[in-house]
C-alpha positions, 0 to 999 in steps of 0.5 A: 275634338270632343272627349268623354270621360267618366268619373265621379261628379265631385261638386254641383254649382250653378256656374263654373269658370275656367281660367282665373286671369282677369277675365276669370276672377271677375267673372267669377266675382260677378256670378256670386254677387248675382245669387249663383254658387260659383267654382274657379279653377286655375292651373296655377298657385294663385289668380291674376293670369297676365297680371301675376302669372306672366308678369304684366302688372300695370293697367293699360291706358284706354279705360279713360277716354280723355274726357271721362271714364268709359270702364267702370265695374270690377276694374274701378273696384280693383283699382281703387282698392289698390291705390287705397293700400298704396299698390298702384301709381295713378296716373289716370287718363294717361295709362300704365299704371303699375300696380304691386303684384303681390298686394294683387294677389292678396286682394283677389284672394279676400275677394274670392272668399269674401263672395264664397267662391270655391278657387281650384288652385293647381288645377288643370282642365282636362276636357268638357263633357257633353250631352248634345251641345250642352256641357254637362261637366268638366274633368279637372286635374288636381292634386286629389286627383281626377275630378268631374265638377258639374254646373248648369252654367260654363264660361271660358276665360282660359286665354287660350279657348281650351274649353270651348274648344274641347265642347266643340265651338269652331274657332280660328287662330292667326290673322287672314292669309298666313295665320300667324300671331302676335308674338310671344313676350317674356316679362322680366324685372331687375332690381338695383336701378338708380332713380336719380341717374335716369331723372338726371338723364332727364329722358321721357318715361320720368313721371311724379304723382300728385304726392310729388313721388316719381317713378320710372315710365319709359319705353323707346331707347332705341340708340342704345339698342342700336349701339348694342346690336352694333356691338353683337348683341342681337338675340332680342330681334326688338329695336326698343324697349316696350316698356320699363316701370318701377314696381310700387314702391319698391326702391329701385326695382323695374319691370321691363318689357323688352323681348319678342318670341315669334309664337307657334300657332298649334300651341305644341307644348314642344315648341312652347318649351323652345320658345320659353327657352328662347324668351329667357335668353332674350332675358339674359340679353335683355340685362346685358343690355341695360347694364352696358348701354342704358344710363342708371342700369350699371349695376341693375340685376336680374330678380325674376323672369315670368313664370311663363310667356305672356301671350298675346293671341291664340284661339279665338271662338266663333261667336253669335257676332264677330267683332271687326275691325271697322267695329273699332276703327269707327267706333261702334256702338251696339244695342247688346253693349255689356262695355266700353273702351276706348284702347288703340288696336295693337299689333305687334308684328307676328313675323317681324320688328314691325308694330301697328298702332291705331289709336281711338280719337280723345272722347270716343270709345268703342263698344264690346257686344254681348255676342262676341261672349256667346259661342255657336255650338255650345248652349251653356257657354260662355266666352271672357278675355282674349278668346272671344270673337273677334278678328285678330286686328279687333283683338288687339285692341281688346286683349288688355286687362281691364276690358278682359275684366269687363267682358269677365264681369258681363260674362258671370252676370250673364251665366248666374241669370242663366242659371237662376232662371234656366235660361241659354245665353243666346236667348238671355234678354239683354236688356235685363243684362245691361239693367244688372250690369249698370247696378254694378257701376259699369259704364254703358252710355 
């Protein structure tokens, strides 16, 4: 569906970006180091997306492939910045790091202003608006009102395609058959954990750093949740705990990630209420749980469930190329590569307890083509994070946070060049592209 609305043009930029979640921000930063005037807006009170807004603060594995990096850019730059302040717990190679979200969100602040970004806090897409297949502006909701914000260069990095949706880009949701997606996950975190009872439980998930500190990163327990749903616990149709982790460093405190909410594929804001209800119930549950069952949880309590559910898919746009799955599963390697990755495809079964895991071989990576970023229909568009183009096997690989940063950070590179040089994405030379982003410190080769 296409929207027209008039309105005063409140501000011209060379490049506006939607979505200020790890796609977003690192396109934005990108596209104001590479010369353009930039906007940011986002619909909440600060950046991060997965990060800070639903909860998921710890860097996934598949940045290092076993044997060396393959992500580089904006995530090493972020990610070094928060081990400098004492934020994040490396582990390397190994993944789930957990990271401080608070300190995050300072950082992203500095950044924003450190490369003159005009951020758009509390503020709300309404609709692009278009003259043919190009955008001319974008109407915001804000608290001053309706606005118009006009650029010559757009990139979508909502999470959910919103954008390009509403210019007119084709786009699919769900998997083949049934479309239906990945579910929906409600983060929560409890505080009043004991350390010593779990290192004395001596279960996987108790790691030390190289400073001889140690911290909480477990999944599975699945005999406790066994015995809790034996007992009548049952709201939470999830037979393991995704993931538990201490929050840097804050004494007893742990992020968890146990739930599963099967998500609605319209994206009804009704049955979005009903399935953040239903995720906080699973919450509630969630507590019980690990107070009764789980060894140094007896006096855990609840701090904080996420503001909102973390989803994992929704739209995803058709592109210039669509990335398959045999493009992960055998590792592809792309003349337009902008990334590298090396993260196993993910599928948290859509309709029932069920997870698919297809890990990368030690020393492979995968790469992520430009043209998954440059949607048809659309001519000054571009598309970062999970919304790209890509089949829903394909996008469980790439929906993490760092190759979302990736994808964000070629993306803005790409929408300044295009700006600067009034060029269409689709016939943006590549090569100068991969030149730009490798002066980034990305990795390509």
């Amino acid at each position: 569906m296409l929207f027209k609305i008039e309105c005063h043009v409140e501000e011209r930029y060379d490049v506006i970006v939607c979505g200020g979640g790890p796609a977003g921000f690192s396109a934005a930063l990108s596209a104001a180091r590479s010369g353009a005037k930039v906007a940011i807006v986002e619909q909440m009170g600060y950046l991060g997306g997965t990060a800070t807004v639903n909860g998921v603060n710890v860097f996934s594995h598949g940045y290092h492939d076993g044997q060396r990096l393959v992500t580089g850019g904006i995530f090493m730059e972020i990610y070094n910045e928060l081990v400098s302040r004492d934020a994040l717990i490396p582990h390397w190679c190994y993944g789930w790091e957990p990271f401080n979200m608070e300190t995050y969100k300072l950082l992203l602040d500095e950044k924003m202003k450190e490369a003159g970004i005009d951020v758009y806090l509390e503020s709300s897409l309404v609709s692009a608006n278009m003259d043919g297949n190009h955008i001319t502006h974008v109407m915001i909701n804000t608290l001053k009102g309706p606005l118009a914000l006009e650029a010559k260069q757009f990139i979508d990095a909502t999470g959910d395609g919103h954008l390009a949706m509403t210019a007119g880009v084709p786009f699919e949701i769900g998997r083949d058959g049934d479309g239906a997606v990945q579910p929906y996950t409600m983060m929560f975190f409890v505080g009043g954990v004991d350390f010593d009872i779990i290192k004395e439980y001596n279960r996987r998930g108790m790691w030390s750093t190289d400073d001889g500190r140690t911290y909480v990163n477990g999944n599975g327990f699945r005999r406790f949740i066994d015995k809790a749903n034996e007992e009548g616990l049952d709201y939470i149709p999830k037979k393991t705990i995704g993931s538990m982790y201490n929050i840097p460093w804050l004494p007893g405190v742990v992020g968890i990630n146990f739930g599963r909410i099967f998500a609605d594929t319209a994206l009804d804001p009704r049955r979005l209420f009903e399935d953040t209800h239903i995720g906080r119930k699973q919450v509630k549950e969630g507590v019980e749980i690990l107070r009764k069952y789980i060894p140094g949880f007896e006096n855990c309590y609840l701090i904080e469930s996420s503001p909102k559910v973390g989803r994992r898919e929704s739209r995803r746009i058709k592109g210039l190329y669509t990335l398959a799955l045999d493009d992960v599963i055998k590792q592809a390697q792309f003349d337009d590569v902008i990334a590298q990755a090396c993260y196993q495809i993910d599928i948290h079964g859509p309709a029932d307890q069920s997870s698919t895991i297809v890990t990368i071989p030690q020393g492979k990576h995968y790469d992520i083509p430009y043209r998954i970023l440059v949607p048809v229909a659309c001519d000054n568009l571009l598309v970062a994070g999970r919304c790209v183009s890509a089949v829903h096997e394909a996008l469980a690989a790439i929906r993490v946070q760092h190759i979302c940063m990736a994808m964000g950070q070629a993306a803005g590179t790409a929408a300044a060049m295009c700006a600067l040089s009034n060029t269409e994405p689709a016939k943006l030379d590549v090569s100068k592209l991969q030149k730009r982003l490798i002066e980034q410190n990305v990795i390509l080769d």
